[in-house]
N, C-alpha and C positions, 0 to 999 in steps of 0.2 A: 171478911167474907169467909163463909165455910167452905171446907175441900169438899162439901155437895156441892153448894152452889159454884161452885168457881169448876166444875167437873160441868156441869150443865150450862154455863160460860160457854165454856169451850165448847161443848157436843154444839149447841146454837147457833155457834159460829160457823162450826163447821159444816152446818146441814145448810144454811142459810148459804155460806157460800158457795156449796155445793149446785142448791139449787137457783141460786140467782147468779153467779158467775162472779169475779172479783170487779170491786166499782170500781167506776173509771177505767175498763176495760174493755175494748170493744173488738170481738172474737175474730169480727169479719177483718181485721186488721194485722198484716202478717208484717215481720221486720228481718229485716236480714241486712247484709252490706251488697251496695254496689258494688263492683270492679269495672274502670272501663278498662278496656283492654288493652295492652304497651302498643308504641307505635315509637316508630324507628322514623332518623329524622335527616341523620345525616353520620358518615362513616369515615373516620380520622386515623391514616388518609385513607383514598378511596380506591386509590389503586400503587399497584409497584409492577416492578415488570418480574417476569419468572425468572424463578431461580433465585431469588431474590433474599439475604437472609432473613431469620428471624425478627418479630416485631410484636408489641403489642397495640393493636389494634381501640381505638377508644369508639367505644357504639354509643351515639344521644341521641333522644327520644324523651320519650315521656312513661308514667307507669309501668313504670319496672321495679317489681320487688327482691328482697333478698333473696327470695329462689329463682331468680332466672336464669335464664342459660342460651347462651347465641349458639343459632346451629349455622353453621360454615355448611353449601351445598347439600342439606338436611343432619350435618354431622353435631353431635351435640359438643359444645367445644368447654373448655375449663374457662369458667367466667368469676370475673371478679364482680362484686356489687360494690360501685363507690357512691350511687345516691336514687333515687327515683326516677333523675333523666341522663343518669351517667353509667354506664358499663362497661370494662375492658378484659378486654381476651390474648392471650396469646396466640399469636401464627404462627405454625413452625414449620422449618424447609420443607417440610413433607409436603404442606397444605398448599405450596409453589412453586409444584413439580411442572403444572400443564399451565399454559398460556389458558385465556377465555372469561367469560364472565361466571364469578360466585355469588350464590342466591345467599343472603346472610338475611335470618329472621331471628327472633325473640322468643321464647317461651316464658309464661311467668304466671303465676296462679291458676294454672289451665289455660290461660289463654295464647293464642297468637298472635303476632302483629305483623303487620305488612312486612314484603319484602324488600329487599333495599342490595341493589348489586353493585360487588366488587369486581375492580376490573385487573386483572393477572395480564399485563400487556406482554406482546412478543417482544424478545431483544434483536 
């Protein structure tokens, strides 16, 4: 084939495609990924009484990715990723100054998950 013809190949294709769209394509069809959103399920353990030392806390759930992050009473806290239903955090004395219940959610791909309370009991 000549570098006309095969130059006119190509303009053909590309007018054609232009103006017919690519086959087997159908425009009104949009693709993207789901996420459902993490959700917290149960909190290991779930409570300790104040004053109480340090711990690391294991957060399970479901849909949690590498960037997630448990916020302690909205606090964002330093989180370990060990799988999609498994997370742990460090508590440290400071976080077990006050007796009471702590709000602990999830953050992870934009999303939020429910909350799920710790309990900081009185000694």
């Amino acid at each position: 084939m000549s570098s006309t013809c095969l130059r006119v190949a190509v303009v053909f294709t590309f007018a054609f495609t232009l103006a017919c769209g690519t086959p087997g394509v159908n425009p009104n069809v949009s693709f993207g990924s789901h996420f459902s959103p993490p959700a917290l399920t149960m909190l290991q353990p779930n409570t300790v009484p104040v004053n109480s030392t340090p711990f690391v806390m294991t957060v399970n759930g479901q849909n949690f990715g590498a960037d997630a992050i448990v916020f302690w009473n909205n606090l964002p806290q330093r989180t370990m990723f060990v799988s999609a239903t498994e997370l742990q955090v460090s508590i440290t004395a400071d976080d077990l100054t006050t007796f009471g219940l702590i709000q602990v959610h999830v953050q992870t791909a934009g999303q939020t998950s429910n909350t799920v309370t710790f309990d900081v009991t009185a000694q």
